[in-house]
C-alpha positions as CSV (number, residue, x, y, z in Angstrom):
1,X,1.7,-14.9,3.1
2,X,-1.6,-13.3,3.9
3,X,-0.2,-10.1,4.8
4,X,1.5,-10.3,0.9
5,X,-1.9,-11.1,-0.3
6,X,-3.4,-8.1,1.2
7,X,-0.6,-5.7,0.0
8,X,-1.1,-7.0,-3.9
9,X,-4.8,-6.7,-3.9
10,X,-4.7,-3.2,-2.9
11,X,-2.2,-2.2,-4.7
12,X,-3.8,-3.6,-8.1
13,X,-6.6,-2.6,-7.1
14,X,-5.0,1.0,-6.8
15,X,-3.5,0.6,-10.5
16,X,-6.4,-0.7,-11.7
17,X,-8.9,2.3,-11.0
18,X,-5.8,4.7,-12.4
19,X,-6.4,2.8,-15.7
20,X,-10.5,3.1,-15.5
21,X,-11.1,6.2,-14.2
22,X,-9.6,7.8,-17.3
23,X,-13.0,5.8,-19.5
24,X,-15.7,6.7,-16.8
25,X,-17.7,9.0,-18.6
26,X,-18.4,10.5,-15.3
27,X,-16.2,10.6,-11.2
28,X,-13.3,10.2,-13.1
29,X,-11.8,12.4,-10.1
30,X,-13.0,10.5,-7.5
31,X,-12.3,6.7,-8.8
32,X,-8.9,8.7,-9.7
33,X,-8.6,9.5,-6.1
34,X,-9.3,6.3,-5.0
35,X,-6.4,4.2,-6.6
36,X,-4.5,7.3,-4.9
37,X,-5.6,6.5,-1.5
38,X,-5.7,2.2,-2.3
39,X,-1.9,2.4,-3.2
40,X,-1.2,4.3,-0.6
41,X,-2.6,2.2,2.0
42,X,-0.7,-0.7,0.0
43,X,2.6,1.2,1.1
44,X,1.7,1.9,4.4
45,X,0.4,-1.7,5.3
46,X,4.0,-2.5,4.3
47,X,5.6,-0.3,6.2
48,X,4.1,-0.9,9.0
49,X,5.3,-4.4,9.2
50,X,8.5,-4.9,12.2
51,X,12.2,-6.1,11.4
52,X,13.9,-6.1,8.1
53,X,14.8,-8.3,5.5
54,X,18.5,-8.6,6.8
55,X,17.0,-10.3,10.2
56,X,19.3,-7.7,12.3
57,X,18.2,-7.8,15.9
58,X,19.3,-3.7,16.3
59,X,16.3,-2.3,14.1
60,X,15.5,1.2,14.6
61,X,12.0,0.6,15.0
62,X,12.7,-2.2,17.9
63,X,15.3,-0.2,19.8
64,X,14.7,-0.3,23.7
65,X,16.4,3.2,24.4
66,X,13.2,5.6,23.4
């Protein structure tokens, strides 16, 4: 649950400086920039997360054979 927590915070937080930077009279670029890097780090902290949702115990990323 927490880990679900942490994904949608940054990623509406990401979405959310898209839709301000674009009124900022000023840094638009760079609070631009950061929804870009927010929303990636949103994907990548769910990535990084083991197994699947179809519970299989022959993931690729669990394989004992690298």
């Amino acid at each position: 649950m927490v880990d679900f927590i942490v994904f949608m915070v940054l990623f509406l937080g990401g979405f959310y400086l898209f839709g301000i930077s674009w009124s900022l009279p000023t840094a638009q670029g760079v609070v631009f920039s950061a929804g870009i890097v927010l929303v990636s780090l949103a994907l990548a902290y769910v990535m990084r997360q083991r197994g699947s949702a179809t519970r299989r115990t022959d993931n690729w990323n669990q394989r004992g054979d690298k």
